[in-house]
N, C-alpha and C positions, 0 to 999 in steps of 0.2 A: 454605236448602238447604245442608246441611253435609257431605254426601259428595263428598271430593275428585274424584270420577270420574264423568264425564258418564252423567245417567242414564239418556241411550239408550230414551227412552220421557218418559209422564209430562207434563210440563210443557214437554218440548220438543214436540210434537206441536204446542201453542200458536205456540210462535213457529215452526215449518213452516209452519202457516198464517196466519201475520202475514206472512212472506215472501213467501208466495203472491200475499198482495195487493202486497205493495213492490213485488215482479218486475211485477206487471200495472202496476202506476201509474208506473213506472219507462222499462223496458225498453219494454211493450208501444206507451207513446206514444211513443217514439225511431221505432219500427221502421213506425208510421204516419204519418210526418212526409214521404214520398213524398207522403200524399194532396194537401198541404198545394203540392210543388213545382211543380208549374203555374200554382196561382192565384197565387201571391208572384212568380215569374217574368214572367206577364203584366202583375200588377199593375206592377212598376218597371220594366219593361222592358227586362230586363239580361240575358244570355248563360247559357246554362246553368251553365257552369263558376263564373262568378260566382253564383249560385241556392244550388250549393250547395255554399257556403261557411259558410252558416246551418250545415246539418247536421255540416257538418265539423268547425264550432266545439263547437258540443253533441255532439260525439263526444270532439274532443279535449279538452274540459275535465272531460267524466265520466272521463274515464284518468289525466289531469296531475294532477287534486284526489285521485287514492286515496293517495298518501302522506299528504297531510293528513288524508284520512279515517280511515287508520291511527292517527297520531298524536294526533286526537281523541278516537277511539277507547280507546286506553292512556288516555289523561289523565281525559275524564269517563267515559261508555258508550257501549253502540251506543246506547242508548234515547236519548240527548240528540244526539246525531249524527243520528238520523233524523228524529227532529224539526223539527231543522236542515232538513235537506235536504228536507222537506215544504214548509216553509214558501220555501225560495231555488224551488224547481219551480214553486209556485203562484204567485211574486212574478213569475218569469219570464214565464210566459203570461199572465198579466192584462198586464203593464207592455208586453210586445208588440204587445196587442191593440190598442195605443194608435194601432199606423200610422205611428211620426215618420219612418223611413227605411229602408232596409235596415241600415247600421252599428249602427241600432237596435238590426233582429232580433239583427245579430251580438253582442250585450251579450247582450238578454234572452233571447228560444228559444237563443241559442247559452251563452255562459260564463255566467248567471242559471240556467239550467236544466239544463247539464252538469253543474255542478256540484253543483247538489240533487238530479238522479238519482244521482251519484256516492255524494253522503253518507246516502243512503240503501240504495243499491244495495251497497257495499263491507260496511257491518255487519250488514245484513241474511245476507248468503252466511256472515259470521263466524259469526254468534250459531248457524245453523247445523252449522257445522262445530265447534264447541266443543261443541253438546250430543248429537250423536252419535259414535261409534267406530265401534260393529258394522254398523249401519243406516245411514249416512254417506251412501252412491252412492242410496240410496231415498227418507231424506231431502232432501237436494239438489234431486234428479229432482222429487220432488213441489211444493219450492218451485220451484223452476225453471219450473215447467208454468203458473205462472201469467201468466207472460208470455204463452205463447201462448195460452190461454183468454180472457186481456182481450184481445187481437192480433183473436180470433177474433171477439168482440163490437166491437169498438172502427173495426175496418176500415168497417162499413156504418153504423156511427153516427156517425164520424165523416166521413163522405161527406155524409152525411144532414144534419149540423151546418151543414156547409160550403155547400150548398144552401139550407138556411132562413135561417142566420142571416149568411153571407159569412163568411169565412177567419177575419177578427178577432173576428167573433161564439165562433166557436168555441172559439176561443185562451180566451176566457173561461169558460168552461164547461169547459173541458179545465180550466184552473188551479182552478175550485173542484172535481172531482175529487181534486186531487192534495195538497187538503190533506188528506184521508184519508190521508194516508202519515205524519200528525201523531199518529192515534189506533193507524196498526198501529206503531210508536214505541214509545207508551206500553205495548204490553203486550208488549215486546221486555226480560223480566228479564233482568239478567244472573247469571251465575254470581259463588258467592260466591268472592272470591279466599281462600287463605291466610291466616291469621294470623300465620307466621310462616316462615320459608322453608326449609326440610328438603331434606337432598341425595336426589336422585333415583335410582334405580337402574334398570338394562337390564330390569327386570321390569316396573315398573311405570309407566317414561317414559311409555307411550303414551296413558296414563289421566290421570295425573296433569298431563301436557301439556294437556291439553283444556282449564283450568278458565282463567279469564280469565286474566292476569299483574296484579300489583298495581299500583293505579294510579302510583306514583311512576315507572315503570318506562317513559317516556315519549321515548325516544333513538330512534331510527329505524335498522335494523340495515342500513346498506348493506352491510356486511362481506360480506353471503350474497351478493353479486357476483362475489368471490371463487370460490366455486362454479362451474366448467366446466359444469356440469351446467345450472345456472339459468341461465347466459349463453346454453346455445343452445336451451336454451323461450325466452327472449324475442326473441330471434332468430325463433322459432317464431311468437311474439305479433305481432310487426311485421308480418311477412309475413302471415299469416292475418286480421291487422284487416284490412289494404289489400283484402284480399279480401272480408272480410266484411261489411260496412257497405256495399257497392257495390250487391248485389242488391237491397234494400231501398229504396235511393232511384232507381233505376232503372227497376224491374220495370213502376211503374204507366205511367208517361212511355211506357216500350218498348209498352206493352199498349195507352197511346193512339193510338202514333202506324201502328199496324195497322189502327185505324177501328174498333174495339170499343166499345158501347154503356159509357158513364160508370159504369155498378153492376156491371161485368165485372171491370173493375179491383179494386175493391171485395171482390168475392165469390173474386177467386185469391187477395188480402192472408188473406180469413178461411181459405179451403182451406192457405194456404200453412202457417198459425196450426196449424191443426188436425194435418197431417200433422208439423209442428215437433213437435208438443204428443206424439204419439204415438213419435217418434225419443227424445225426452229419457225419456220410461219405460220403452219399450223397452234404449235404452243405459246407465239407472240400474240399471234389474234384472241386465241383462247382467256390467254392472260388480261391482256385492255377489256375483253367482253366480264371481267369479274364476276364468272360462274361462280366458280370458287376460288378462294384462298388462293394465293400463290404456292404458300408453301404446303398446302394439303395436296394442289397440281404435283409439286415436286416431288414429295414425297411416294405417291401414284407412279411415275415414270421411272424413278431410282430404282424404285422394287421392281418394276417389271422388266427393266434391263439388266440387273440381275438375273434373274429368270432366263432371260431370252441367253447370254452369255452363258451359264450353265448348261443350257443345251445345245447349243449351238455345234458344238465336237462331237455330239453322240451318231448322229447321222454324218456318214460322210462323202454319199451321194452330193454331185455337185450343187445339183437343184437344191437339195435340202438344205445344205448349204447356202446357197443365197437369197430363200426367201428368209434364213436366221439374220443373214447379215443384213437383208433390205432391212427389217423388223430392229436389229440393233443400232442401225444408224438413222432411222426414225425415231426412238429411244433416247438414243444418244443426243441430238438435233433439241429433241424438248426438253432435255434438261439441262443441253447449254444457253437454251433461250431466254429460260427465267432463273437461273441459280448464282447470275450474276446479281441481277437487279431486284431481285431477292435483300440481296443484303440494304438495301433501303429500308424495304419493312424493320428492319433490326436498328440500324444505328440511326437513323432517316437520313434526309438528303446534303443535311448540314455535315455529318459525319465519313459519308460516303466514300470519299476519296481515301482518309483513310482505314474505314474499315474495310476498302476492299482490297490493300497493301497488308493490312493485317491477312486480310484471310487470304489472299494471295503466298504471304511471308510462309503461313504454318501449310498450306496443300502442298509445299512444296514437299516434306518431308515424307508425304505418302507417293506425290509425282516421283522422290527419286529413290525411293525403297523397293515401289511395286515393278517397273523391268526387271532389276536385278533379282529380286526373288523366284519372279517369273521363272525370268532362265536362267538361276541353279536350279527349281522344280524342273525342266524341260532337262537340264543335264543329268538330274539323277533319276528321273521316268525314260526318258529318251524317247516321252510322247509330246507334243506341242498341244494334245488337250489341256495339259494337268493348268498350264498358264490361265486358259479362258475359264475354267474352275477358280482360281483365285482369284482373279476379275469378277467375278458374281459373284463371291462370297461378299466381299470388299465392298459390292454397291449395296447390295440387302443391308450388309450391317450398317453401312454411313447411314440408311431412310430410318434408322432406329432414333438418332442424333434429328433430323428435321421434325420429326414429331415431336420431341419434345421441346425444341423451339417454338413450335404451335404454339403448344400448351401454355410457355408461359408468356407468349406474346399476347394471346387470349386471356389469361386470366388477369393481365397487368391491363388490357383493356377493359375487363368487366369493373375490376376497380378503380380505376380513372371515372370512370359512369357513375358508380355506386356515390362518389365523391362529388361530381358534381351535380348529381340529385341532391345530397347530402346539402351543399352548399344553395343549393335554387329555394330548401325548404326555410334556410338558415335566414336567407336575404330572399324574402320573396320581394323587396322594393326594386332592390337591384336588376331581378329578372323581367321586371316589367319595363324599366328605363333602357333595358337590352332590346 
């Protein structure tokens, strides 16, 4: 491929749907690992808050490994990084099936398999975002969608797993799964780099940003720290894991301990999938149509899944219940859509890669604080509402942090203007030879 400039079509469509399965063998088995919290909990005998500390860890190590994912990334490709991380995801679940302890799980399902979703999941979203410009928020949205498509399949299968063959039966079957995340890898091409490095200009940065950086180019930019702007998205990220990651290990627990039939649980994970799946297209399309701002979008949907979380435990009528949960995983779906590709606006496209390992690096601290807070609240209430309460507190307050990234992405644009007005009055010769 020798056109400097993403071809927006073409051969990425391939890796759109390479991602699709990453995100399902990825994400969508994290987001089913509630099914999983009961039976491991009864099996050792140990307190909720301790339970899930499993998932905390396989949260926290998919976020702590994206700098490295980054920087493996620059060094070989995403295609050898995912690979990686097929083979650490499948090593995990087999090697847990094994039953030696809980500390166990915390090694395998947790830092053995945060980590292979990480190195999967991080180049995957790149390879992405390098081969579109214009299509970008529809690309994304359609990888993105395969999290909940598997989510949607994955929720009654894996129920069904857990019933025929027991917990660690499953664990097995789930890891040979997930070495397909080896084959969608391989056909993860990357773009060709440069041959040799040409200064860039205001015309053409955005194109020419897209294409890989040259492998030698293997330094990790904490400098974009610096940035006011990316200090409070990740501020943003903290708060918003803590929230995030809460419903998910929750939801089935909360839905058992109402007295609902074992495939009920099961059937709101796939409902929840479904209406996820139609929020991330919906708020993809929305995004390319640039009504508004990305992150004015953002900000809108954060607040209002807070909300929706908050209520959600009040009523505890089934019905009532799943039109919260349709409503939250709708919620949820639009603000995975764009809150990745979001961080473009911020660092732009040249930066990308690593500011999305930076803000991957710090969500992690809110992905592994918010379970375990969860459930010590659930063990010292002995209600499974007081969790989805700290879940909306968590998202409300993260959309305090996206507005003010607005703000001063907005005002640093008004002055950029102000200045080259300034300069057009300065050099009116110049603007005419333009």
């Amino acid at each position: 491929m020798n056109s400097r400039r993403p071809p927006d079509g073409g051969y990425g469509w391939v890796v759109v749907i390479s991602a699709f399965f990453i995100m399902g063998l990825t994400a969508a088995v994290l987001k089913n690992f509630g099914l999983f919290f009961l039976d491991i909990q009864s099996h050792f005998q140990v307190m909720t808050s301790t339970t899930s500390w499993v998932t905390s860890t396989t949260i926290g190590m998919f976020h702590l490994g994206a700098p490295l994912a980054s920087v493996l990334t620059l060094r070989f490709s995403q295609r050898v990084v995912i690979i990686l991380g097929g083979l650490l995801s499948a090593s995990g679940m087999l090697l847990a099936s094994l039953d030696l302890s809980l500390p166990w799980l915390y090694l395998t399902m947790g830092v053995m398999q945060g980590l292979g979703i990480c190195f999967a999941w991080i180049p995957a979203n790149s390879m992405v975002s390098h081969y579109f410009v214009k299509w970008r928020p529809i690309a994304y949205g359609i990888a993105s969608s395969g999290e909940c498509v598997f989510a949607i399949l994955f929720s009654p299968f894996f129920q069904w797993l857990i019933e025929t063959y027991s917990w660690q039966g499953a664990l097995i079957i789930i890891g040979g799964l997930q070495l397909n995340l080896c084959v969608c890898g391989a056909l993860m091409r990357p773009l060709e780099a440069p041959q040799s490095p040409i200064q860039e200009t205001k015309d053409n940065l955005e194109g020419d940003a897209a294409e890989l950086p040259p492998k030698r180019k293997v330094i990790f930019q904490f400098s974009l720290l610096r940035k006011p702007e990316l200090l409070f998205y990740i501020l943003f990220a903290i708060f918003a894991a803590a929230g995030f990651f809460i419903p998910p290990l929750f939801l089935v627990p909360f839905v058992n301990s109402l007295g609902m039939d074992k495939y009920w649980p099961a059937l709101i994970l796939s409902i929840l999938a479904l209406a996820d799946l139609a929020g991330r297209l919906l708020c993809g399309w929305l995004a390319n149509m640039r009504v508004v701002r990305n992150l004015q979008l953002l900000t809108m949907v954060v607040t209002l899944l807070g909300v929706v979380l908050l209520l959600l435990p009040i009523n505890q009528s089934y019905w009532a219940i799943m039109v919260f949960v349709c409503l939250y995983g709708f919620l949820f779906g639009c603000v995975v859509a764009i809150h990745v590709t979001s961080i473009v606006d911020i660092v732009s496209l040249e930066g990308f890669d690593n500011g999305l390992g930076l803000f991957m690096l710090f969500r992690s601290f809110g992905g592994f604080i918010g379970p375990p807070a969860a459930g010590w609240l659930v063990d010292q209430t002995n209600d499974y509402s007081s969790a989805f309460y700290l879940s909306g507190a968590c998202l409300i307050s993260s959309a305090v942090f996206v507005v003010l990234v607005d703000r001063i992405l907005q005002k640093k644009k008004c002055i950029e203007a102000e200045d080259q007005r300034s300069n057009a009055k300065d050099n009116p010769d110049a603007e005419k030879i333009n």
